[in-house]
N, C-alpha and C positions, 0 to 999 in steps of 0.2 A: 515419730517416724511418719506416723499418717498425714499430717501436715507441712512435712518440707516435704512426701510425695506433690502434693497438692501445688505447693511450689515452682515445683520441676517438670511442673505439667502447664502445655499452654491449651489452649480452646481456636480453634483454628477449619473453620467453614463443615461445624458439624464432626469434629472430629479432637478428639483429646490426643496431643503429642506432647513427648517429654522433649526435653532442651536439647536433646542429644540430637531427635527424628527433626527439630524445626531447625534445628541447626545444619542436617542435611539436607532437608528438603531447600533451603533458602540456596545453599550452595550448589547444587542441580539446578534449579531457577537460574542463576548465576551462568554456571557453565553451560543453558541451555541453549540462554538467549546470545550470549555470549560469539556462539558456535552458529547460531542460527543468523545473526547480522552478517558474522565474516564472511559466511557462509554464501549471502546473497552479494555483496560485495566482490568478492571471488567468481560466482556465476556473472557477476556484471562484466568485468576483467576479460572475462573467456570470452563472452558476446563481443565486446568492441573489439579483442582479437582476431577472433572470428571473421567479426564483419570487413575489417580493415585489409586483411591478409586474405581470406579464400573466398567471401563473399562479393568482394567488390566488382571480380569480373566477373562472375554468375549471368547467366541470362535473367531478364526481368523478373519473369512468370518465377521463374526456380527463387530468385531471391524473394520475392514476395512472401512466396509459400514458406519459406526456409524463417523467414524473420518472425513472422509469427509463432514458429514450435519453438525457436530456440531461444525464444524472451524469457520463456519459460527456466532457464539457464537457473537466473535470481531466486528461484523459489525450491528448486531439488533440494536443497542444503534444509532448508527452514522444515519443508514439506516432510523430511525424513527425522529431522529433530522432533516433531509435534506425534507422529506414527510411533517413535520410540521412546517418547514420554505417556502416552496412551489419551492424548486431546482429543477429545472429541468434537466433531464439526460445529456444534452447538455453543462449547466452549469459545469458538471461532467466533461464532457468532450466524452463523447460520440459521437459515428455520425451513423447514418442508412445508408450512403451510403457507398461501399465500402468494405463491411466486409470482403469481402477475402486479399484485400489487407492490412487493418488493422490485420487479422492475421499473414499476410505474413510477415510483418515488424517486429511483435513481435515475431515469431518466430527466425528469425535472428537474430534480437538484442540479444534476451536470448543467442542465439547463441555465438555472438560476445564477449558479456561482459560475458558470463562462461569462453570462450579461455582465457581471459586476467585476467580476476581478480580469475578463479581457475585453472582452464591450464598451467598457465606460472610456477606459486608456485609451482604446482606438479613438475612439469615439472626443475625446479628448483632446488627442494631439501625439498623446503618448503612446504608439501602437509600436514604436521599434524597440521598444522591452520587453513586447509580450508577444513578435511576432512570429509565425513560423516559417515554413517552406511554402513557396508561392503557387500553388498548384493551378492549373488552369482548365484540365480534365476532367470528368463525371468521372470517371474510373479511380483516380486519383484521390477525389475526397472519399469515394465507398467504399477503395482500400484505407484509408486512414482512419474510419470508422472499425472496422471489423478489426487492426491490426490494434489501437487503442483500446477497444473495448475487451478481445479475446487476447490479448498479450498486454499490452501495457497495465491498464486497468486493472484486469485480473491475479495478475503473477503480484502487482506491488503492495494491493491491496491483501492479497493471501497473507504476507508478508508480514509490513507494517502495521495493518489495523487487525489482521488477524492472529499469527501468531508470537510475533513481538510485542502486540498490547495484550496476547493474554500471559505472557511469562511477564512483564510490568506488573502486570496486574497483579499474579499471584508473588510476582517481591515485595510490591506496596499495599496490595490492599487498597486501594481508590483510585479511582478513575481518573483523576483528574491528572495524577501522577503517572498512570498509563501512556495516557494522550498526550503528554508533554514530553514524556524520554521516547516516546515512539517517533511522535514529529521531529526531533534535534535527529534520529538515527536518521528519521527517512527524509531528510534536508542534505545530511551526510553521503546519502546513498547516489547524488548529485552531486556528488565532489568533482567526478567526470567528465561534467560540462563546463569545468574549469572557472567557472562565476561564482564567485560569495556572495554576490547577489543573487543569484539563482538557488544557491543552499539554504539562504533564509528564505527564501520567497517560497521555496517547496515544503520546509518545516513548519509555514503560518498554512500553508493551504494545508497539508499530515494534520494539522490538529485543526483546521477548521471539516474536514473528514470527521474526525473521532468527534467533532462535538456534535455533529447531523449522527451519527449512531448512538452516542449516548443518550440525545436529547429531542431525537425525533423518533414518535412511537410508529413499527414497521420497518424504520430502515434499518437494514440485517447488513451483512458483510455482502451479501449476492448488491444488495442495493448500491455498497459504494462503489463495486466494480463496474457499475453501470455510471455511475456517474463519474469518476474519475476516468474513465473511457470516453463518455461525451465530453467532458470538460475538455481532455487532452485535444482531442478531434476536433473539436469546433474553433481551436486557433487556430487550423488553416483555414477557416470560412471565414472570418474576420481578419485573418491579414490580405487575402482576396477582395472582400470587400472594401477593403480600406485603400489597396492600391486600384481600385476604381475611379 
């Protein structure tokens, strides 16, 4: 009897469950994440609604302001799945010590990975694949900064490298498996912009994300929202430059 317990029992991050408890626990995991993509999916949906239907004739100032709280749409659903599974920010990937340094790396990185994956293509020849809206205002790129960094960056990142790669994580158990069903989601999450080049091209940058967290020591979750915020941002400086 003591040995088919023994059986019926798995070992699972410090803790001993029987087939039944990892049999629910996997299926909560399941319906978690599950509920938690549709979820930002849905929030996206309502945004381009949104934007298309009662934002478009807004005055400037109001939509500006307005665009920024309501990017936010994406992450309600995820945000409230993580709160009633009981994740903790840390889980997330967060960390309270450090914050300048966690900025500092994210700002770089954003840095880095704009040079190479929109830099080089301008730079190239190829800048009408990677370019954005053609801004010609100071105002204009300092809104695309704050709107990229505190909406864009923020809400996608909460998301896909946060709580989607930790219910990955706790279905597979490895990272590697995390960071590759998070990047197909968050390439998917792009379906919107109507390009299947654009959904793979955001699923290789989602897992070039998860591999700068897994594999560079200090960069947190606060770190990728900074750099997926610059990264975003800094293609209208380079399509600027480029029609120079």
């Amino acid at each position: 009897m003591e040995n088919r317990l023994k059986k019926d029992r798995v070992w699972i991050k410090g803790q001993t469950l029987t087939a039944a408890q990892r049999s629910e626990r996997l299926e909560n995991n399941i319906t978690a994440l599950t509920v938690a993509f549709m979820g930002s999916m849905t929030g996206l949906f309502v945004l381009k609604e949104f934007q298309n239907k009662l934002l478009a004739n807004a005055p400037l100032g109001l939509r500006a302001a307005l665009m920024v709280v309501l990017y936010w749409l994406v992450a309600v659903i995820p945000i409230m799945v993580a709160k009633q599974d009981g994740t903790t920010l840390s889980q997330l990937g967060f960390e309270k010590k450090g914050i300048v340094r966690q900025v500092l790396i994210g700002i770089t990185l954003g840095a880095a990975s704009s040079l190479v994956l929109t830099g080089v293509p301008h730079i190239a020849g190829f800048g009408r694949y990677v370019s954005s809206y053609l801004y010609t205002e100071p105002w204009q790129f300092a809104y695309q900064f704050v709107y990229c960094i505190a909406a864009v960056g923020a809400a996608e990142e909460l998301v896909f490298r946060g709580v989607i790669y930790d219910k990955l994580n706790a279905l597979f158990g490895r990272e590697l498996y995390a960071a590759i069903g998070s990047s197909l989601l968050f390439g998917l999450f792009h379906i919107f912009g109507g390009s299947i080049v654009q959904v793979v091209f955001t699923a290789v940058i989602g897992f070039i994300f998860c591999t700068f967290r897994n594999k560079i020591k200090g960069c947190t979750l606060l770190s990728l929202m900074i750099c997926h915020g610059v990264y975003d941002a800094l293609i209208c400086v380079w399509t600027y430059l480029s029609a120079r």
